[in-house]
KOLVOMAR-601505 format. One record per residue (C-alpha): residue in three letters; x, y, z; residue number from 1. Coordinates in nm, 2 decimals. Layout:
N
NODE   res        x        y        z     n
NODE   ALA        X        Y        Z   NUM
...
END
This chain:
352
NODE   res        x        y        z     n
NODE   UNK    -5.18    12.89    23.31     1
NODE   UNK    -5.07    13.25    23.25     2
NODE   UNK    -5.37    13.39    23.47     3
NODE   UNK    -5.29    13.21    23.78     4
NODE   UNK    -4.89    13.11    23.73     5
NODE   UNK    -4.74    13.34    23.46     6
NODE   UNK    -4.43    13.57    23.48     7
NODE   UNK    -4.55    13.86    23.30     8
NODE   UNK    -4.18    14.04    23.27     9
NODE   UNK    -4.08    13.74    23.02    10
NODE   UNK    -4.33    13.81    22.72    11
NODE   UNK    -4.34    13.50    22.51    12
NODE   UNK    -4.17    13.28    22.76    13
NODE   UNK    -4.47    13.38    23.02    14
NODE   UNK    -4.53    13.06    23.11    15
NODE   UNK    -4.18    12.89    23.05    16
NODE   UNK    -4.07    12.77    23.47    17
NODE   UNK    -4.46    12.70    23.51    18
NODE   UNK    -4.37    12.35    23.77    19
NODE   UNK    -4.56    12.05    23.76    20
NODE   UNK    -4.75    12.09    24.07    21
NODE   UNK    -4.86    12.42    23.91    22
NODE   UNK    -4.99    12.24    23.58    23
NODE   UNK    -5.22    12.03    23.82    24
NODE   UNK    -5.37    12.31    23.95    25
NODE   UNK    -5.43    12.46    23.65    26
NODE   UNK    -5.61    12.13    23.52    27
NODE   UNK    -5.81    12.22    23.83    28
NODE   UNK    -5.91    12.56    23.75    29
NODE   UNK    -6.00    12.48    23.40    30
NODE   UNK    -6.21    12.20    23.52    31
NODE   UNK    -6.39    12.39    23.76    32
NODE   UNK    -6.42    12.77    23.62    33
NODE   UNK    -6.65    12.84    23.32    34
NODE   UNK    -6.44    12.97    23.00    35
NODE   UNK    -6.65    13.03    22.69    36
NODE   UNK    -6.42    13.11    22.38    37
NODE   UNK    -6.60    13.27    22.10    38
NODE   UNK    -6.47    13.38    21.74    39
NODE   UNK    -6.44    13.75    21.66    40
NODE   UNK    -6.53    13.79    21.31    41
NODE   UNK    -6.26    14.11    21.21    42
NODE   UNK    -6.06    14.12    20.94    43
NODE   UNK    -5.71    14.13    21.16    44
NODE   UNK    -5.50    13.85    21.13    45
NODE   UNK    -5.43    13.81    21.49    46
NODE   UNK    -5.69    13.93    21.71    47
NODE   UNK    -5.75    13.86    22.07    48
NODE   UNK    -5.99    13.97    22.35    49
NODE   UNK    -5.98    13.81    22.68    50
NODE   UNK    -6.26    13.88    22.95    51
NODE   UNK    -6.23    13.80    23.30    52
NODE   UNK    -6.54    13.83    23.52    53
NODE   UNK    -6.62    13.78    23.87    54
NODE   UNK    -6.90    13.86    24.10    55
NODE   UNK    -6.83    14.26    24.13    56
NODE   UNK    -6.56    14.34    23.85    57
NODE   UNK    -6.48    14.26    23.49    58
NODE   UNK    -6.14    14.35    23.30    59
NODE   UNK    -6.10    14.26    22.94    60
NODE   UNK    -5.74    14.27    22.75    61
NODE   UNK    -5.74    14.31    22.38    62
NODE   UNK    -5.39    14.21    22.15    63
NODE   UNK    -5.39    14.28    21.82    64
NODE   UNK    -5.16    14.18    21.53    65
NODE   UNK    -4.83    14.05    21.74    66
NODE   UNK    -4.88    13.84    22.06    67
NODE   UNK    -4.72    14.09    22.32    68
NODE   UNK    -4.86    14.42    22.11    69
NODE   UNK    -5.15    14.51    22.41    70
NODE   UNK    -5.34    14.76    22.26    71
NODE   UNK    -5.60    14.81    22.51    72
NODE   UNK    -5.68    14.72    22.87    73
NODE   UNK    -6.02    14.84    23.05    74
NODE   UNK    -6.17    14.74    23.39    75
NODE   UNK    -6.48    14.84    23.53    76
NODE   UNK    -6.53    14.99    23.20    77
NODE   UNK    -6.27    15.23    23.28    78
NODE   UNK    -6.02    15.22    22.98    79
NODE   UNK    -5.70    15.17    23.18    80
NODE   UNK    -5.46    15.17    22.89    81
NODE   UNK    -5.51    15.26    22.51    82
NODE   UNK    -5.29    15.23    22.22    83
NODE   UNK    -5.36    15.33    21.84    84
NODE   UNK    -5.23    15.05    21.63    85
NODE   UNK    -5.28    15.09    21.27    86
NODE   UNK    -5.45    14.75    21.09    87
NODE   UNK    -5.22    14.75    20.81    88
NODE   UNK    -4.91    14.84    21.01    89
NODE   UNK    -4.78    14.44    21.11    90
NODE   UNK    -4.99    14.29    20.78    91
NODE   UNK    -4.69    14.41    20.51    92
NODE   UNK    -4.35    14.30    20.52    93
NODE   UNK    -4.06    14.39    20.71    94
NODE   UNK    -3.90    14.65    20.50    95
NODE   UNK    -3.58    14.43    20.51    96
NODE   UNK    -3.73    14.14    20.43    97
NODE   UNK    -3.82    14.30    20.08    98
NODE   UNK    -3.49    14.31    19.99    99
NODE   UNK    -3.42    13.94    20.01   100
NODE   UNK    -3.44    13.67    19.73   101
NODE   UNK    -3.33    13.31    19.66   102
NODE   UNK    -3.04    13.44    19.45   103
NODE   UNK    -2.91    13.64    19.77   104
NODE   UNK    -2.95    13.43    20.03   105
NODE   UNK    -2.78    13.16    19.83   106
NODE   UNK    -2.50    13.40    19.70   107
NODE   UNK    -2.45    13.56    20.09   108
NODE   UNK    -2.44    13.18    20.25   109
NODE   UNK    -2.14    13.14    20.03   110
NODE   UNK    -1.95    13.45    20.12   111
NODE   UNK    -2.07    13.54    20.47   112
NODE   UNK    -1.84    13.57    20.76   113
NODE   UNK    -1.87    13.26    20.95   114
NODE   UNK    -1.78    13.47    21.27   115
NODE   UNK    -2.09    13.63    21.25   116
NODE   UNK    -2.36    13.33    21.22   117
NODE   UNK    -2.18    13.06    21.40   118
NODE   UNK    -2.28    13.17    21.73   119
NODE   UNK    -2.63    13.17    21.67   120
NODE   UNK    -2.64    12.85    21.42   121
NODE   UNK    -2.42    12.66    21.75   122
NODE   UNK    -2.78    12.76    21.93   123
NODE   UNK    -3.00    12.60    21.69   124
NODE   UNK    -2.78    12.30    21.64   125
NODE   UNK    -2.78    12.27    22.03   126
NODE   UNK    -3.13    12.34    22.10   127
NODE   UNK    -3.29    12.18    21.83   128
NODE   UNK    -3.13    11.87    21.84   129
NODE   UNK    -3.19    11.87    22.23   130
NODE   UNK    -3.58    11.80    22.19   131
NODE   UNK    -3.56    11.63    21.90   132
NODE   UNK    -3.34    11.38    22.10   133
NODE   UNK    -3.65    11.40    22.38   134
NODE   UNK    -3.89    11.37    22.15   135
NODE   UNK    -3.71    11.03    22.01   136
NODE   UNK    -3.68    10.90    22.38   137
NODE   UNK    -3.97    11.01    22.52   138
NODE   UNK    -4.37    10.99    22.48   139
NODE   UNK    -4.50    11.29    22.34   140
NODE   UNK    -4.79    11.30    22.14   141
NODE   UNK    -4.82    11.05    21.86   142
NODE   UNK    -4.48    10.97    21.83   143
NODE   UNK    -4.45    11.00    21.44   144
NODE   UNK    -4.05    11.05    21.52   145
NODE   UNK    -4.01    10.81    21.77   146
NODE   UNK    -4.24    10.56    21.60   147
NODE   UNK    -4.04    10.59    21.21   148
NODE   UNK    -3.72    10.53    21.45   149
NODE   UNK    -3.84    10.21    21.56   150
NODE   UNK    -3.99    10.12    21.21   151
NODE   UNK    -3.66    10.22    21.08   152
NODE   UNK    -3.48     9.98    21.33   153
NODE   UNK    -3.67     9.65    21.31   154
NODE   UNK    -3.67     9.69    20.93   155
NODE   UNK    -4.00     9.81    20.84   156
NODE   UNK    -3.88    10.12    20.72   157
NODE   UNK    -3.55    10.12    20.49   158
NODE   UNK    -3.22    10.25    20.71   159
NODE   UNK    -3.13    10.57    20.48   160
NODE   UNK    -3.07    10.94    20.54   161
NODE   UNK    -3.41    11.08    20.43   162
NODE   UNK    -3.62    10.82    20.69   163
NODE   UNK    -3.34    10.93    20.96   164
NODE   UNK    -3.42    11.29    20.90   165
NODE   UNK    -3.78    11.36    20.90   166
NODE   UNK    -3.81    11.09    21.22   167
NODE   UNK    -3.55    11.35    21.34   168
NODE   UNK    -3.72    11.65    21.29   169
NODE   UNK    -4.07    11.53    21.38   170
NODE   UNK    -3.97    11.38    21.68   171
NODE   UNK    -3.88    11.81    21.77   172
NODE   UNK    -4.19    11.86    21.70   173
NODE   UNK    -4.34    11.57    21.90   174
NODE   UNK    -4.22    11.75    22.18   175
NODE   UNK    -4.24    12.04    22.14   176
NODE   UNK    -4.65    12.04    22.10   177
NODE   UNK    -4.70    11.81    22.35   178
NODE   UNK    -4.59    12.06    22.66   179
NODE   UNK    -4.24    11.93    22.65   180
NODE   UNK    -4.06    12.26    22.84   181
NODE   UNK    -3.74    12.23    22.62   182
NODE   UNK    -3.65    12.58    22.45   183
NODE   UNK    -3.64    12.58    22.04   184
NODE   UNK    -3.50    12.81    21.82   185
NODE   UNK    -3.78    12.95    21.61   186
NODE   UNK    -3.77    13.08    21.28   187
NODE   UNK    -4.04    13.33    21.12   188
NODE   UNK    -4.18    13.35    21.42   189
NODE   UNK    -4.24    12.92    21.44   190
NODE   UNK    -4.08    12.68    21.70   191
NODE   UNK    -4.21    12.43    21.43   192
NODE   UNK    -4.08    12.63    21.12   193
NODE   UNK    -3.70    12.63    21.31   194
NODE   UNK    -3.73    12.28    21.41   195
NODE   UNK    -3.78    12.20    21.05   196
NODE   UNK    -3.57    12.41    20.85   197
NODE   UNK    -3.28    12.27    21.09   198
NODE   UNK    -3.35    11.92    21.20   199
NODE   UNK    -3.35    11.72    20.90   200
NODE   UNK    -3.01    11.90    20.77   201
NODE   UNK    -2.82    11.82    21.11   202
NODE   UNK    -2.93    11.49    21.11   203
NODE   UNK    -2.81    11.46    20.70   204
NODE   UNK    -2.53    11.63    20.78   205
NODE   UNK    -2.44    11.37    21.08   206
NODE   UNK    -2.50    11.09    20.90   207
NODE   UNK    -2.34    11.22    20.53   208
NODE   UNK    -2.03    11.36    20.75   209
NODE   UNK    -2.05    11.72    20.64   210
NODE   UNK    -1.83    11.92    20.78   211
NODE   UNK    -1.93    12.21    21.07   212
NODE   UNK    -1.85    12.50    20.83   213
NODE   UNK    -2.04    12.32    20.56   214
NODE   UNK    -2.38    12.26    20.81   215
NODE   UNK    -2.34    12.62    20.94   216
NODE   UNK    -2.36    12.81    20.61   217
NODE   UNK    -2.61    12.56    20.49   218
NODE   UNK    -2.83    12.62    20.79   219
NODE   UNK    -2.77    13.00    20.76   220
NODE   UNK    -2.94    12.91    20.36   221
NODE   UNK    -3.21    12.72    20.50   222
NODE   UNK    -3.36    12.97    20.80   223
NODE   UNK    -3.35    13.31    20.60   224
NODE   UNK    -3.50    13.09    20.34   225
NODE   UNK    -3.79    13.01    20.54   226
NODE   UNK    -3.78    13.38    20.65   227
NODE   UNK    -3.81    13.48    20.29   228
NODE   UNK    -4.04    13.21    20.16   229
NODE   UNK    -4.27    13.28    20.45   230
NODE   UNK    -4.29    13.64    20.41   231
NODE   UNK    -4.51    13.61    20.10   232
NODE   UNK    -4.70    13.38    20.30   233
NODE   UNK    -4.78    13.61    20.58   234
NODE   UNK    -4.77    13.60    20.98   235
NODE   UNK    -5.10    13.37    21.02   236
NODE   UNK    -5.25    13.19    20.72   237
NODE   UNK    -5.44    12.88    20.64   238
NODE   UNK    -5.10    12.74    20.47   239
NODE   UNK    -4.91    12.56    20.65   240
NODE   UNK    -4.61    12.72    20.77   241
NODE   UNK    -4.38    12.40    20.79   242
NODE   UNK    -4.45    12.39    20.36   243
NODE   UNK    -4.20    12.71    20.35   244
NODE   UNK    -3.93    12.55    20.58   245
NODE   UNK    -3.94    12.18    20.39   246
NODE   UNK    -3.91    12.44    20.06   247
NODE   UNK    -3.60    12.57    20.22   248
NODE   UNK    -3.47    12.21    20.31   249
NODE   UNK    -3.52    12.14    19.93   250
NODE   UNK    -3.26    12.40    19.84   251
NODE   UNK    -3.07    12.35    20.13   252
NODE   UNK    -2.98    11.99    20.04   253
NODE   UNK    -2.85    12.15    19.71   254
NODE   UNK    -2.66    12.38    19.89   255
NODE   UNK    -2.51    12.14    20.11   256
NODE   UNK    -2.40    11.95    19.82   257
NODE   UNK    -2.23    12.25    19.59   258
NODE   UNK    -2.52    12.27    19.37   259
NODE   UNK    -2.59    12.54    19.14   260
NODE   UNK    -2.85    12.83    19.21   261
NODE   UNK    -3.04    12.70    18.93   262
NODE   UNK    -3.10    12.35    19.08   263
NODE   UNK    -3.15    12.50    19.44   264
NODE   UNK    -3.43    12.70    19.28   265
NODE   UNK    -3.63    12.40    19.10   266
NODE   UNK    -3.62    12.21    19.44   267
NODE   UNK    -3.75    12.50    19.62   268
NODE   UNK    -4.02    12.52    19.30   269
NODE   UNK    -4.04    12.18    19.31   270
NODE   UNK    -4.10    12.09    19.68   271
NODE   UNK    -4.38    12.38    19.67   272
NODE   UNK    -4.54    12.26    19.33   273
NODE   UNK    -4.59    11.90    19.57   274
NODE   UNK    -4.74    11.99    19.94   275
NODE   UNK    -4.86    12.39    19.93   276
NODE   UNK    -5.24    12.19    19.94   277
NODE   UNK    -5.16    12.14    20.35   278
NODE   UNK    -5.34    12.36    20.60   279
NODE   UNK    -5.27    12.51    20.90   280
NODE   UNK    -5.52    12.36    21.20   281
NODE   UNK    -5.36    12.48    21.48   282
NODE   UNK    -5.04    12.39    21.68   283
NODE   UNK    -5.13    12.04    21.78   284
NODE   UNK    -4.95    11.67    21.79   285
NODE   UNK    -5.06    11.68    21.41   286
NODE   UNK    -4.80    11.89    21.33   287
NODE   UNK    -4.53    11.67    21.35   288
NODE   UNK    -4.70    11.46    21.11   289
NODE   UNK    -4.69    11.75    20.85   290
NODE   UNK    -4.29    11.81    20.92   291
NODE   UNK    -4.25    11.44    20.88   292
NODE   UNK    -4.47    11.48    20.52   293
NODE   UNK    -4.31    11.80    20.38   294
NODE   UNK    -3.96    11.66    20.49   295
NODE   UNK    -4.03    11.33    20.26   296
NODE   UNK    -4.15    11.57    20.01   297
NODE   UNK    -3.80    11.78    20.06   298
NODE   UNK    -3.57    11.48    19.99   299
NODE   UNK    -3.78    11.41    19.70   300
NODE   UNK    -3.76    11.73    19.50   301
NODE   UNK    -3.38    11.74    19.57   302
NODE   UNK    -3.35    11.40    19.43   303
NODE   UNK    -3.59    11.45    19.12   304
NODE   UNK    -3.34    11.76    19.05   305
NODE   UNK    -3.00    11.63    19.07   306
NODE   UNK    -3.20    11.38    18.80   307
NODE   UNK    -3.23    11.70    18.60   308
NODE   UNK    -3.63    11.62    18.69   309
NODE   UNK    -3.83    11.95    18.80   310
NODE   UNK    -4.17    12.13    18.75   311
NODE   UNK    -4.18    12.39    18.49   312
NODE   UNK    -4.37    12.73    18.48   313
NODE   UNK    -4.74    12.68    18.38   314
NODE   UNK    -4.75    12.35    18.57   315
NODE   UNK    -5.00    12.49    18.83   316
NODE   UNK    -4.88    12.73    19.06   317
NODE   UNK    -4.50    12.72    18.95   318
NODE   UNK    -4.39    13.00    18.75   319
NODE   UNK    -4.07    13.01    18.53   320
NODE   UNK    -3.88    13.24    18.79   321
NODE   UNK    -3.84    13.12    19.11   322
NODE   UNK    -3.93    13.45    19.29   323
NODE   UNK    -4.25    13.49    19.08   324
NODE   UNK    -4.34    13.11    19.23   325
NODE   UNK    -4.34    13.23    19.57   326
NODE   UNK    -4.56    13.52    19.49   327
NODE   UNK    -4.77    13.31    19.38   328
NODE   UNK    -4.77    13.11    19.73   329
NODE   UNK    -4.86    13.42    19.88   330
NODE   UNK    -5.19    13.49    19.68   331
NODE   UNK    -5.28    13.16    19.71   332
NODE   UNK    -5.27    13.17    20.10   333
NODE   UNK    -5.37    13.48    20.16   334
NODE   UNK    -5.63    13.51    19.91   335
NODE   UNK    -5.71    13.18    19.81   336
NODE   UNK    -5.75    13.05    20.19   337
NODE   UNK    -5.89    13.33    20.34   338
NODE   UNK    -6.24    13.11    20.29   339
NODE   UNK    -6.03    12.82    20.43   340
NODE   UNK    -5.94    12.98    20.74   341
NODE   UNK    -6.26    13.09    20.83   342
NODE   UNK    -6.40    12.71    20.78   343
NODE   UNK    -6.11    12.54    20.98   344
NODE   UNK    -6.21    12.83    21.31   345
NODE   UNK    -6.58    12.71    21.27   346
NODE   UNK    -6.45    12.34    21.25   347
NODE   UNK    -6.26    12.42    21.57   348
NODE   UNK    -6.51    12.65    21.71   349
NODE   UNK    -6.76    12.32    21.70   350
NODE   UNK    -6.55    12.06    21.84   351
NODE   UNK    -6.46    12.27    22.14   352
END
């Protein structure tokens, strides 16, 4: 779609006024042009090599570590462009990010000038909500959003604010990985991660009647808290990224409420402690299904905590301090799943 229709000024949005007459072409060349995809065994991240051939040339592309970070372009094998990129330079966190912590970001959504993130926090509202509302009226995917909607309304499913909220935020997702051109605002680096650290607290916050200064701060909590929970994860793992938003809905929903730091950080603990087992497969319809899961398992840590109900440290992976917890999330996914990731590419690499 990018070779034959993409706008190569607009970086990540490459392919974003690709028309529908376009995409049926493009079925046509995929149909009809032989595309082998084969695994690179390196120990970067992100790595990509892309070879075009035809009968008298061949040019080959190579990214590395970021989507738009080109690092090398040859044709002919005539190296036309050649950039030095150091392995470890995009594998560490952001300096700034190192500064964060739970107790911050919780202490700054209090106190921050509400001039200075409403702006942005208006965009995800509106954007976000936008597909989630085309995902709930449309047919994309599977439908989980759609489908819990209608469960919810002939009585299957019970009428309450955590059903409401993860058929909200999965029905984003519904969307969103089923070619739905709607724009999200991502977080981390994830349409997925934003639609889930936001969805499920506008829709709480609609149906709970929180007031706009209220949702803003508390969204404001939840995104940097996905930043920061995420971070230890690492850009591309095996773990799931939408596990570090639902964490960050966990506390959020204590925010929202006036909780205490304390009880924000056992839900964060707590929501972690449940669903950090689900991997990363790919961006497929399948990941709506996960929002939908770590959202459930989002209302429930909040709940088990205003019970005074939370995992301590020593129960698995859950440490007494919550920081220490999420270090802990990042060995486990980067070292644990290492072996993980490598099996799921094979497992992908087969069914192609």
């Amino acid at each position: 779609m990018g070779l034959l229709y993409g706008d190569t000024k607009k970086d990540l949005m490459v392919i974003s006024d690709i028309t529908l007459e376009e995409i049926e072409e493009v079925k046509k060349f995929i149909k009809n042009t032989p595309i082998e995809v084969i695994h690179e065994n390196t120990p970067t991240k992100l790595y990509i090599m892309v070879e075009i051939h035809s009968e008298n040339s061949c040019v080959s592309v190579e990214v590395k570590h970021l989507h738009t970070n080109i690092t090398q372009i040859k044709k002919d094998k005539k190296i036309l462009l050649q950039q030095a990129c150091n392995d470890n330079c995009f594998n560490t966190p952001q300096e700034d990010r190192e500064h964060l912590s739970v107790e911050l970001i919780y202490n700054l959504a209090k106190i921050i000038d509400l001039d200075d993130i409403k702006p942005l926090m208006i965009k995800v509202i509106t954007l976000n909500t936008a597909i989630a509302r085309e995902g709930l009226s449309g047919n994309y995917g599977i439908n989980i959003g759609k489908i819990i909607q209608e469960h919810i309304e002939n009585g299957f499913y019970g009428d309450d604010v955590r059903n409401r909220a993860a058929s909200f935020a999965a029905a984003g997702s519904d969307a969103r990985m089923s070619g739905c051109a709607l724009p999200v605002m991502t977080t981390s680096g994830s349409g997925n991660q934003g639609m889930a650290a936001s969805l499920a607290l506008i829709e709480y916050a609609n149906k709970m009647k929180v007031p706009e200064e209220q949702l803003l701060r508390t969204l404001f909590f939840s995104h940097l808290c996905t930043v920061h929970i995420k971070t230890n994860v690492g850009r591309l793992s095996a773990y799931c990224g939408v596990i570090c938003s639902a964490a960050a809905v966990s506390g959020a929903l204590c925010f929202i409420n006036n909780n205490s730091l304390d009880m924000v950080s056992h839900a964060i603990a707590n929501t972690l402690g449940d669903v950090s087992g689900i991997i990363c497969d790919g961006a497929k319809s399948s990941c709506a299904m996960k929002i939908a899961t770590t959202i459930y398992a989002a209302f429930d840590a909040y709940v088990l905590v205003t019970h005074g109900k939370y995992l301590h440290g020593g129960d698995g992976i859950i440490a007494t301090d919550i920081e220490d917890t999420l270090k802990h999330i990042g060995k486990l996914s980067q070292d644990g799943m290492q072996i993980t990731d490598d099996v799921i590419i094979d497992i992908m690499n087969s069914n192609s």
